[in-house]
DOKOLLO-222418 format. One record per residue (C-alpha): x, z, y. Coordinates in nm, 2 decimals, padded with zeros to 4 digits. Example, Ala and Ser with C-alpha at 12.3 -4.5 7.8 and 13.67 -1.06 7.14 Angstrom:
@x=01.23 z=00.78 y=-00.45;
@x=01.37 z=00.71 y=-00.11;
! end
This chain:
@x=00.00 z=00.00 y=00.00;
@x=00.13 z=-00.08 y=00.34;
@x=00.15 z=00.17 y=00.65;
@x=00.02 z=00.12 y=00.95;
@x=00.36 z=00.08 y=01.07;
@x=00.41 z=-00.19 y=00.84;
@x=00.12 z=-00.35 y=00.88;
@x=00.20 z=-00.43 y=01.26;
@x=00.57 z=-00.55 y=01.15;
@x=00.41 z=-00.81 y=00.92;
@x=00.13 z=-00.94 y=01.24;
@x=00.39 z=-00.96 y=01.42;
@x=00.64 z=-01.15 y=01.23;
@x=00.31 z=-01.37 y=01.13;
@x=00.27 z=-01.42 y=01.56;
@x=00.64 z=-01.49 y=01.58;
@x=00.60 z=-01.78 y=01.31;
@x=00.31 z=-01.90 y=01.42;
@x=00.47 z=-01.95 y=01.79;
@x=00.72 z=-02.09 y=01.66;
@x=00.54 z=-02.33 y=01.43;
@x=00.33 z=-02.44 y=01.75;
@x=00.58 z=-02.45 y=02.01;
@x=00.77 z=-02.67 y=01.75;
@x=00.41 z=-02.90 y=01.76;
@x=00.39 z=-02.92 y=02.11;
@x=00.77 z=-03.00 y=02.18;
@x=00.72 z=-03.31 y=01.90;
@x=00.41 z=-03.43 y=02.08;
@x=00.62 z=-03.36 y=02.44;
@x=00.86 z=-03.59 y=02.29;
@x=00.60 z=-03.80 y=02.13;
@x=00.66 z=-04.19 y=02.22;
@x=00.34 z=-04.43 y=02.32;
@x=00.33 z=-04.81 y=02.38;
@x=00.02 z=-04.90 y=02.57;
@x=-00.03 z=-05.26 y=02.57;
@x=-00.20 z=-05.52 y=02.85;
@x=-00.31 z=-05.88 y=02.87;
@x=-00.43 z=-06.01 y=03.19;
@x=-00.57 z=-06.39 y=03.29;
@x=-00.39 z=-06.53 y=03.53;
@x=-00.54 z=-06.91 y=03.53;
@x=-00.54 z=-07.08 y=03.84;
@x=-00.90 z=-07.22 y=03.95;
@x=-00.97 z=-07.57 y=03.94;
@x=-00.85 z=-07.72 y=04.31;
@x=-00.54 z=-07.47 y=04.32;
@x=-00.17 z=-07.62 y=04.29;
@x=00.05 z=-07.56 y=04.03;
@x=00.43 z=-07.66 y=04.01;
@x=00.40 z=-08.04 y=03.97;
@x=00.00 z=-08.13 y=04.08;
@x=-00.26 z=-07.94 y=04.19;
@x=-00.52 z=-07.81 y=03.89;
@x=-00.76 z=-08.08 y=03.78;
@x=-00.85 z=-07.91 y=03.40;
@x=-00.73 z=-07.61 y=03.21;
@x=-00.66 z=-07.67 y=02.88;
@x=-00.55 z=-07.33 y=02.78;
@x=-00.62 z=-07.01 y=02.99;
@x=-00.27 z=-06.87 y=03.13;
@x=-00.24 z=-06.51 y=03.05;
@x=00.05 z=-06.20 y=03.19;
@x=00.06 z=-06.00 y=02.90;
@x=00.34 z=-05.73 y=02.83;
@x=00.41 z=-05.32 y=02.72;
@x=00.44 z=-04.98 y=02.88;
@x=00.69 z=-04.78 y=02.74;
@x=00.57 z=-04.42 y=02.77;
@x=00.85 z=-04.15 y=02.72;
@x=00.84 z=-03.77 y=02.73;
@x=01.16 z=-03.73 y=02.97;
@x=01.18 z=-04.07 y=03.16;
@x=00.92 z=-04.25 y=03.38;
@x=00.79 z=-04.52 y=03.19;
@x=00.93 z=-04.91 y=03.14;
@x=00.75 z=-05.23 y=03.19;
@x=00.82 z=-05.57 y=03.04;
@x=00.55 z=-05.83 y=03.14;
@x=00.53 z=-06.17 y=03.03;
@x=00.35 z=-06.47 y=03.26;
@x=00.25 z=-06.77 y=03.19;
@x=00.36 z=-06.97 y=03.51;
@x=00.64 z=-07.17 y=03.58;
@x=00.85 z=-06.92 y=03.82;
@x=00.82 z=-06.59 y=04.05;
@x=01.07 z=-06.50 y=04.30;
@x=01.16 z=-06.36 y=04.56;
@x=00.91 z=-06.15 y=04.78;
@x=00.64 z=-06.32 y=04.49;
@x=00.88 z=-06.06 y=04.25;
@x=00.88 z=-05.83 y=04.43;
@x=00.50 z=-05.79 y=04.51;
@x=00.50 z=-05.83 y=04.11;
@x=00.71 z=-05.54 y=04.10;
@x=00.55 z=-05.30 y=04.31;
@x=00.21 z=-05.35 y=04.20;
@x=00.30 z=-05.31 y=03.80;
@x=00.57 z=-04.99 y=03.93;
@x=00.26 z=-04.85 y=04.09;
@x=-00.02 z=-04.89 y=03.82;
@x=00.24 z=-04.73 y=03.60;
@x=00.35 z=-04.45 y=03.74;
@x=00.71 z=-04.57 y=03.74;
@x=00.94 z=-04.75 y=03.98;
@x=01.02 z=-05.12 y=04.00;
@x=01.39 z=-05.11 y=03.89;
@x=01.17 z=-05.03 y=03.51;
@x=01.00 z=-05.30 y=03.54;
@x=01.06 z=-05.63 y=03.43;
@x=00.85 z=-05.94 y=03.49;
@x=00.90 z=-06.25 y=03.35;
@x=00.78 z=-06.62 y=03.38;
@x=00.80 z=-06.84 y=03.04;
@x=00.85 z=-07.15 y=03.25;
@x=00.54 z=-07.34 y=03.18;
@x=00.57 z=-07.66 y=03.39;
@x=00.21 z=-07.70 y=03.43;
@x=00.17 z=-07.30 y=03.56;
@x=00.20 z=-07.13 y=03.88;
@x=00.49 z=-07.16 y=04.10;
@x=00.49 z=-06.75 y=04.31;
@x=00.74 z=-06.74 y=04.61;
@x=00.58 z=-06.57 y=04.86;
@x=00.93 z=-06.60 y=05.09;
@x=00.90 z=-07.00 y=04.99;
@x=00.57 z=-07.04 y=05.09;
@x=00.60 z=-06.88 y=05.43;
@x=00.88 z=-07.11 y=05.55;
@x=00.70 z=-07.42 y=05.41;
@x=00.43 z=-07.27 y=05.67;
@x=00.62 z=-07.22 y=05.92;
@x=00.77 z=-07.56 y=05.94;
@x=00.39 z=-07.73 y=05.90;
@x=00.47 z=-07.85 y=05.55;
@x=00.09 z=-07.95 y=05.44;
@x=00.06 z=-07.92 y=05.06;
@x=00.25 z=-07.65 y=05.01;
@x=00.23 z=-07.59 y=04.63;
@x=00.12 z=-07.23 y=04.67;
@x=-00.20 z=-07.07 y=04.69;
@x=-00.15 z=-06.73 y=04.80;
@x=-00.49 z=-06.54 y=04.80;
@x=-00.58 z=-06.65 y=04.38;
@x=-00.17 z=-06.53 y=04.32;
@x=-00.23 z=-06.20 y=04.50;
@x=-00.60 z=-06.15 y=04.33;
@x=-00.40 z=-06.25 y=04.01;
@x=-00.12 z=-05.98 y=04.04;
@x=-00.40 z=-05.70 y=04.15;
@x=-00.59 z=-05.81 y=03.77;
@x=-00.27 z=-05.77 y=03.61;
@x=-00.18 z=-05.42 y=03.77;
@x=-00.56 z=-05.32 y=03.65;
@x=-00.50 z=-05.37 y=03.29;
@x=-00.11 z=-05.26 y=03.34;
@x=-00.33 z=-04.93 y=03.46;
@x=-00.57 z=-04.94 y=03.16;
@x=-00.28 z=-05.03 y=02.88;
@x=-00.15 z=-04.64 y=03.01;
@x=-00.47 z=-04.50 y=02.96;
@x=-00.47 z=-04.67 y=02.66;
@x=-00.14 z=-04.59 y=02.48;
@x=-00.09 z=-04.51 y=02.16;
@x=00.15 z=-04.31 y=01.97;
@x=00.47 z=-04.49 y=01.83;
@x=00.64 z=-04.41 y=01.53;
@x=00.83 z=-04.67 y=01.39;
@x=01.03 z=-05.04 y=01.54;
@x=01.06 z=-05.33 y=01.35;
@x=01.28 z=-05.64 y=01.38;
@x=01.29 z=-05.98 y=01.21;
@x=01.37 z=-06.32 y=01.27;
@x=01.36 z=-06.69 y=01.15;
@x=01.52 z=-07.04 y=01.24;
@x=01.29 z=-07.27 y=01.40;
@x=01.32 z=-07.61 y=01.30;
@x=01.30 z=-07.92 y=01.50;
@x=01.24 z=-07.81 y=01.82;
@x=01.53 z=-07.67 y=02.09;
@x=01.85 z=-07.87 y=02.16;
@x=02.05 z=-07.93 y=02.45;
@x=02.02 z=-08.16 y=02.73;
@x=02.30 z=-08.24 y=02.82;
@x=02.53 z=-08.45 y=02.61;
@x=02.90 z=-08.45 y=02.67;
@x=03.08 z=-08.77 y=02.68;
@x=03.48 z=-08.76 y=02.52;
@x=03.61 z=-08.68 y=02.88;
@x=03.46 z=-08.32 y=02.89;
@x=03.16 z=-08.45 y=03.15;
@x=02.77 z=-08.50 y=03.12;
@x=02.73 z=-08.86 y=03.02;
@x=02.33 z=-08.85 y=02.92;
@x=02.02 z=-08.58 y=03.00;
@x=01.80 z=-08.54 y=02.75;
@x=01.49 z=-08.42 y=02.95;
@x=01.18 z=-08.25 y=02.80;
@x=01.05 z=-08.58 y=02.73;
@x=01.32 z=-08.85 y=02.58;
@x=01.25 z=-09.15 y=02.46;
@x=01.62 z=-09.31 y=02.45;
@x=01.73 z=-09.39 y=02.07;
@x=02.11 z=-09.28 y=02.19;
@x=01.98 z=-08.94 y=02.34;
@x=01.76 z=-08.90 y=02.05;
@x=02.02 z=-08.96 y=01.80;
@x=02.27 z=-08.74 y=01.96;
@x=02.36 z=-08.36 y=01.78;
@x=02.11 z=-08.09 y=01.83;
@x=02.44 z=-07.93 y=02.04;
@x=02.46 z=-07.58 y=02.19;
@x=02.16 z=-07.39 y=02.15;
@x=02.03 z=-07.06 y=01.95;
@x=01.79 z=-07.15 y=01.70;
@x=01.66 z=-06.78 y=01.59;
@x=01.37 z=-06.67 y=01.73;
@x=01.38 z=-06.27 y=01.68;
@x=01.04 z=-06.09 y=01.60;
@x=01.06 z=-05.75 y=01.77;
@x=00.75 z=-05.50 y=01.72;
@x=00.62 z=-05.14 y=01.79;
@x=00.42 z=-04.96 y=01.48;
@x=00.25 z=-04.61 y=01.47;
@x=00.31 z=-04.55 y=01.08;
@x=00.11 z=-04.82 y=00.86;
@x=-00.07 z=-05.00 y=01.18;
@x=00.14 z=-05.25 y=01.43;
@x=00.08 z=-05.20 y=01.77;
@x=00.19 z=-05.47 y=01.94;
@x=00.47 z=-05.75 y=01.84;
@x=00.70 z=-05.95 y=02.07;
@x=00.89 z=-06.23 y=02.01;
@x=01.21 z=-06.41 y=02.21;
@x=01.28 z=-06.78 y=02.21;
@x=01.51 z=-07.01 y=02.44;
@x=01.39 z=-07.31 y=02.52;
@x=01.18 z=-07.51 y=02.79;
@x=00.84 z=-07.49 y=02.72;
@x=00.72 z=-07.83 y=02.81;
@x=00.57 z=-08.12 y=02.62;
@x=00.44 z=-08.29 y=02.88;
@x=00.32 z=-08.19 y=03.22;
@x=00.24 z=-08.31 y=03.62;
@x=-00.09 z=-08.43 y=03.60;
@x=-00.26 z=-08.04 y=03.69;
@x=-00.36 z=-07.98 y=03.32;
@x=-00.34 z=-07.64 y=03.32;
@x=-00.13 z=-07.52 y=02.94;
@x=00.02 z=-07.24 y=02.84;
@x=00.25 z=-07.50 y=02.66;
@x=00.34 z=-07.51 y=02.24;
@x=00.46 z=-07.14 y=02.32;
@x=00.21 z=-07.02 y=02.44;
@x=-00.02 z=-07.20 y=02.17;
@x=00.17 z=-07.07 y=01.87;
@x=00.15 z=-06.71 y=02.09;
@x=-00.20 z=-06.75 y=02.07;
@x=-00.25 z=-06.87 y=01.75;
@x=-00.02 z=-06.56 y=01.55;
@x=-00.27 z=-06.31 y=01.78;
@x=-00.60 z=-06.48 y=01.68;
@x=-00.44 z=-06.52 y=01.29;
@x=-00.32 z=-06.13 y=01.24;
@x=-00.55 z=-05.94 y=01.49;
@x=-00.22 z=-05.81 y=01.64;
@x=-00.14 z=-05.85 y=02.06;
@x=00.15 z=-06.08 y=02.04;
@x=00.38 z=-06.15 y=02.35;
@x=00.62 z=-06.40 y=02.39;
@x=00.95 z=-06.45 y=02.64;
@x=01.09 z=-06.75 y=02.70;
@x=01.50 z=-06.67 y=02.62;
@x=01.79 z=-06.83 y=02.85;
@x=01.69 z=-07.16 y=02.79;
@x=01.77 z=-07.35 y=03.10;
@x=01.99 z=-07.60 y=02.95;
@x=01.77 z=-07.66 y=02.63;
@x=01.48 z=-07.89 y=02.55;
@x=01.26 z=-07.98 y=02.27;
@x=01.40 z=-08.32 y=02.36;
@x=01.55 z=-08.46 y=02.10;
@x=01.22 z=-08.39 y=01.89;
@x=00.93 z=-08.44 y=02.18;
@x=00.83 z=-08.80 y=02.27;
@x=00.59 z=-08.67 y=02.56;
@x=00.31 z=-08.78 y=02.32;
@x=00.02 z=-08.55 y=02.34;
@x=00.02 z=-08.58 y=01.95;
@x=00.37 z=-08.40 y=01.95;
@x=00.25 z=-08.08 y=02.18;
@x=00.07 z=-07.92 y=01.85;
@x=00.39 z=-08.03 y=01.61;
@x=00.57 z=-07.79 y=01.80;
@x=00.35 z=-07.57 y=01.88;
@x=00.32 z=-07.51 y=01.49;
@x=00.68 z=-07.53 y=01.42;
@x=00.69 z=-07.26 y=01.69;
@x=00.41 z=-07.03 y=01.50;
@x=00.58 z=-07.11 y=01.16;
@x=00.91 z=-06.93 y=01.30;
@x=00.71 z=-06.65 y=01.44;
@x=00.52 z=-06.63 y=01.10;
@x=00.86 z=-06.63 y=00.88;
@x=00.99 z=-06.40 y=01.13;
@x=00.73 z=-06.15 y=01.10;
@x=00.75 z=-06.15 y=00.73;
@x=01.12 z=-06.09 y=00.72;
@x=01.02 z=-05.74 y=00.97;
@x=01.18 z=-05.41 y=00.86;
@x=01.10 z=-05.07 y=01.00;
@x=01.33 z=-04.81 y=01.11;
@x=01.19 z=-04.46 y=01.23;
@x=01.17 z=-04.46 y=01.62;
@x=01.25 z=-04.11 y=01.82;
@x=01.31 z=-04.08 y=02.20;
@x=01.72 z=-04.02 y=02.17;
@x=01.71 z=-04.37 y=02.02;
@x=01.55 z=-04.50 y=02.38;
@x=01.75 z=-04.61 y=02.65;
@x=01.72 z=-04.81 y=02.97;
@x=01.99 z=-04.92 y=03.18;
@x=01.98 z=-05.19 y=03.51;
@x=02.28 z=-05.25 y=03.77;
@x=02.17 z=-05.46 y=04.04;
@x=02.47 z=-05.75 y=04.10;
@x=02.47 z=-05.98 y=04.43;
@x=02.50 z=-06.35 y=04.28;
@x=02.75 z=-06.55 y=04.42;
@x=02.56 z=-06.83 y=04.67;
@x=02.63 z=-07.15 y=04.58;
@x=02.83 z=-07.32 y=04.85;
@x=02.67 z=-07.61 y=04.85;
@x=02.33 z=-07.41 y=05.01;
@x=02.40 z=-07.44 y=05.36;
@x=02.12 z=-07.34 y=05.61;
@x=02.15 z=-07.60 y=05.88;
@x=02.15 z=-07.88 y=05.63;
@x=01.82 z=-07.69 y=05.48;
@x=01.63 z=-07.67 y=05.77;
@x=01.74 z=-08.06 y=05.89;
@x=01.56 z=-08.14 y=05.59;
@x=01.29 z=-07.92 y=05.65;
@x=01.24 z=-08.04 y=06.02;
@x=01.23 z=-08.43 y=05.90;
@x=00.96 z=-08.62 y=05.93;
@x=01.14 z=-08.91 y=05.73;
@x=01.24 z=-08.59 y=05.37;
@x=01.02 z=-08.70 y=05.09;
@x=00.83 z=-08.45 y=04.93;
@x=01.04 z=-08.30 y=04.67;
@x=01.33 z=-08.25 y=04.89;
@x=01.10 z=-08.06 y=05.10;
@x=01.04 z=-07.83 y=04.80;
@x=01.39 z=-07.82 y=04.71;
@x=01.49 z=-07.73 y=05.08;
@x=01.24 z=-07.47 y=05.13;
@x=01.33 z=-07.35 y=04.77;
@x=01.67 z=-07.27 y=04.87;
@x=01.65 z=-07.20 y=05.21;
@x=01.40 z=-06.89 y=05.06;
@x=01.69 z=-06.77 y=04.83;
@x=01.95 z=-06.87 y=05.11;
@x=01.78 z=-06.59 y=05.33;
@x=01.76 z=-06.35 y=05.06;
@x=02.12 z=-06.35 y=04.96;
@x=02.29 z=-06.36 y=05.26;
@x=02.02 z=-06.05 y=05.39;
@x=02.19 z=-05.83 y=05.04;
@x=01.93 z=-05.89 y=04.82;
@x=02.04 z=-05.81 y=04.54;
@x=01.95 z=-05.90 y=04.15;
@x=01.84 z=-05.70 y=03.88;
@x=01.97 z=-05.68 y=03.50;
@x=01.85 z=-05.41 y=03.30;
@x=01.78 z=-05.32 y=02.87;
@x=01.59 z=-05.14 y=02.70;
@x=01.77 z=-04.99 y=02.35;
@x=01.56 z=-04.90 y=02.10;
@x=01.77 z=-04.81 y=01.88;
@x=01.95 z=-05.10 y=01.71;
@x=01.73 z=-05.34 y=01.90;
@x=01.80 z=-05.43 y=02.23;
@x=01.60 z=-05.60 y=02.48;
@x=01.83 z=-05.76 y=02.76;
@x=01.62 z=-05.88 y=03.09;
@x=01.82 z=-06.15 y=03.28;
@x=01.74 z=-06.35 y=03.58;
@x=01.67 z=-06.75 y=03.66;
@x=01.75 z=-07.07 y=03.42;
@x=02.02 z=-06.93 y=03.29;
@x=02.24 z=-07.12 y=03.02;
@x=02.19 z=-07.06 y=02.64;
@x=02.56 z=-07.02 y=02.65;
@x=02.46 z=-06.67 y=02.82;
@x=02.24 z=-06.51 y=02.48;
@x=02.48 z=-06.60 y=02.27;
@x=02.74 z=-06.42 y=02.47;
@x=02.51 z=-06.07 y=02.45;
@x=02.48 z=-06.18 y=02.05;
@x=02.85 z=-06.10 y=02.04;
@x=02.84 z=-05.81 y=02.24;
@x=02.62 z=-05.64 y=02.02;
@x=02.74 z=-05.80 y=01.68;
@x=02.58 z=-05.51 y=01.45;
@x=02.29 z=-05.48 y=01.66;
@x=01.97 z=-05.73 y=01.71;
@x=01.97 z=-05.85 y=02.10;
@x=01.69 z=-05.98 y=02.24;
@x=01.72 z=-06.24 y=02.53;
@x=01.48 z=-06.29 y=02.80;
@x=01.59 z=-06.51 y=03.07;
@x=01.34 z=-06.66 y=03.40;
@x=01.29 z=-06.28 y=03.55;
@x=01.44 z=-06.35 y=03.98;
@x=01.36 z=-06.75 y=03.98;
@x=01.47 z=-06.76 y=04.30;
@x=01.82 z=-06.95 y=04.21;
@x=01.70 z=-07.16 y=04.01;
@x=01.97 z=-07.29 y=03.74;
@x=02.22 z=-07.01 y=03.65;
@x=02.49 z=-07.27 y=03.45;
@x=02.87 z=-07.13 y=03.33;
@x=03.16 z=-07.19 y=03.50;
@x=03.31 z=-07.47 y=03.33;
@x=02.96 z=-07.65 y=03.34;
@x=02.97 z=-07.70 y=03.75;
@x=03.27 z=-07.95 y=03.67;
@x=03.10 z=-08.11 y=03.39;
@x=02.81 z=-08.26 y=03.64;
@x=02.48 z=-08.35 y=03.51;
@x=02.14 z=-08.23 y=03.70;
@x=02.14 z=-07.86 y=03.70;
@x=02.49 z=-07.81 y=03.84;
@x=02.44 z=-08.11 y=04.11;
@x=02.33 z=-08.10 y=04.43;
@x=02.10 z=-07.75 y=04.53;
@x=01.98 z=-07.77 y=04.22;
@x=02.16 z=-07.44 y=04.14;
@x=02.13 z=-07.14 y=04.43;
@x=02.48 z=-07.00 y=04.31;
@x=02.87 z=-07.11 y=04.23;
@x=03.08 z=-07.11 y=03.90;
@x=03.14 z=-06.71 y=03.97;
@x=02.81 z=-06.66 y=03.86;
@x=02.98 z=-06.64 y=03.55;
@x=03.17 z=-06.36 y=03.58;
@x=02.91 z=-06.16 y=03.76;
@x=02.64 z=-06.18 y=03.50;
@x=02.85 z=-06.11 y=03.16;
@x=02.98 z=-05.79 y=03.34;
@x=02.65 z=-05.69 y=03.42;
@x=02.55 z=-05.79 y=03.10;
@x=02.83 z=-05.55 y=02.92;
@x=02.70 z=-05.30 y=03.10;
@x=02.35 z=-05.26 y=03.03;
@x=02.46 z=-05.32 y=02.69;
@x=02.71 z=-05.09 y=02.65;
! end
């Protein structure tokens, strides 16, 4: 028989346990990770302009679809995923703030990217207000449906938080996709571009040519909470375009497949476009309209094989980290503001060297003001998802491949659009149409600056 003594020994080594027990409970759900998934429309209406035309039909609804990141002892990370050609500038910044706010989280965590569609949305809010200020009439911009469109995506950005669920496990996979990326530009024997093959090629020699430099994995990277998937997200590098500029509004074979794998599994699926500026489907696409569902289902085989090759590792919070440096990038000296605005004051410039002027004179104002770019990852744990900015040479994922040679990295390029083609340093010697002209906002140092940045974020 036990005293009374001993009988307030044992409740209280039973209340000691039992706080323990809990506190343990409430430190695990404290640390507990969530992934709260959004998917916004962000179509342009009929009558609006998009890059190349202004909006006669929508043939697929463009969507900005992306993840919150929700941790216990950081404020919470947003990688968002839109279906329009570009967004830069003050148009990424806007982008930024708005997602940063529905979030609770600031805007260096956020990261927005465009998957290049040709027949999408063009958002440069810093582009479109000197193209008014100089009286350019058919400016390619239509600021009130881009502003309405940010405000639905914020919304949902808001709800996906709400929303979140608890995630326990990552997963990663990947498969080759066939028949679909190469490069475009084909080197002669002397070291220099002799031939571009574009999105659409119908020349037997560029045809014929090797596949050349390009990464042909796309990597299958998803968040689980035990048995159920919560969302998945896969990475690719190429242009997106079978064939565009008539204002048939697309979200392009990508965004098709995309589509597709979410209707097919029941799962949200988001997809980034990976640092494809110097690859094409060219060598495969005719500009047929019979060749924009080939791809399209060479592009949702990949993501199918991908997803069935997905293993699971346990997830906790230590394995989490983000990391972003913000670099200057080096103007390209060939962007010189007089000769910009001569253009723009013309009244002989045709109209795409308006655009281009404008274009550059926007990111001519940034850089030399300080702007500066951001380049950020998220680890989780042997994944890593590396956010970089503009058109930015293939040669630049395989570079963060080799950085991370035990680890799975994750490329997604076409975040600040505002340079426009990001080449290497040995390609602005090599000529050909992304290295010519003002084509490219920045100089062969470009090089240098973005693979340190890239080391470390990754390190």
């Amino acid at each position: 028989m036990y005293t009374g003594k001993q009988n307030t020994y044992l409740v209280a080594v039973k209340l000691l346990w039992l706080t323990i027990i809990l506190g343990n409970v409430f430190s695990l759900h404290a640390q507990q990770i969530k992934v709260g998934v959004f998917n916004a429309d962000v179509t342009p209406p009929v009558g609006s302009p998009v890059a190349y035309a202004v909006t006669r039909s929508v043939m697929d609804p463009l969507s900005a679809r992306g993840v919150v990141i929700l941790l216990s002892n950081e404020k919470p990370v947003v990688l968002c995923a839109v279906d329009w050609i570009g967004i830069a500038n003050e148009g990424l910044e806007i982008w930024q703030k708005e997602l940063a706010a529905a979030a609770h989280t600031t805007t260096d965590r956020v990261s927005v990217h465009a998957l290049h569609q040709h027949d999408g949305v063009h958002c440069d809010f810093t582009m479109a207000g000197i193209m008014s200020k100089y009286g350019i009439v058919n400016a390619p911009f239509d600021t009130a449906f881009q502003l309405s469109a940010i405000q639905r995506v914020a919304g949902a950005v808001g709800m996906a938080v709400r929303a979140a669920q608890p995630v326990t496990h990552i997963g990663f996979g990947e498969a080759k996709v066939e028949k679909v990326a190469s490069n475009r530009r084909i080197l002669g024997d002397d070291g220099k571009v002799k031939m571009i093959r574009w999105s659409k090629t119908t020349d037997p020699a560029a045809i014929a040519a090797p596949e050349g430099l390009i990464d042909p994995w796309l990597k299958c990277v998803s968040f689980w909470n035990n048995e159920k998937p919560v969302a998945v997200m896969t990475y690719y590098a190429t242009h997106p375009q079978s064939y565009y500029g008539k204002g048939d509004v697309t979200c392009e074979f990508v965004g098709i497949a995309r589509n597709d794998r979410e209707s097919k599994t029941g799962m949200p699926h988001i997809h980034f476009n990976g640092a494809g500026g110097d690859i094409t489907a060219g060598k495969y696409n005719d500009g047929s309209e019979a060749m924009r569902p080939v791809l399209a289902s060479r592009m949702e085989q990949a993501m199918a094989e991908a997803w069935q090759q997905t293993q699971k590792i346990l997830l906790v919070e230590k394995d989490i980290s983000w990391k972003n440096v913000e670099v200057r990038l080096p103007l390209g000296k060939n962007i010189i503001e007089q000769q910009l605005r001569d253009t723009l004051a013309s009244k002989t410039a045709s109209r795409s060297d308006l655009l281009a002027a404008s274009e550059k004179l926007a990111w001519y104002q940034r850089s030399v003001a300080g702007q500066k770019v951001n380049i950020s990852s998220l680890r989780l744990g042997k994944v890593w998802l590396l956010n970089l900015p503009g058109e930015l040479f293939v040669d630049y994922q395989l570079a963060a491949q080799k950085m991370r040679k035990k680890d799975h990295v994750c490329t997604a390029a076409y975040e600040e659009y505002g340079p426009g083609y990001i080449g290497t340093k040995a390609s602005y010697s090599q000529g050909g149409y992304e290295t010519s002209g003002i084509v490219s906002g920045v100089d062969p140092g470009v090089e240098k600056v973005i693979k340190r940045a890239m080391r470390k974020v990754l390190k």
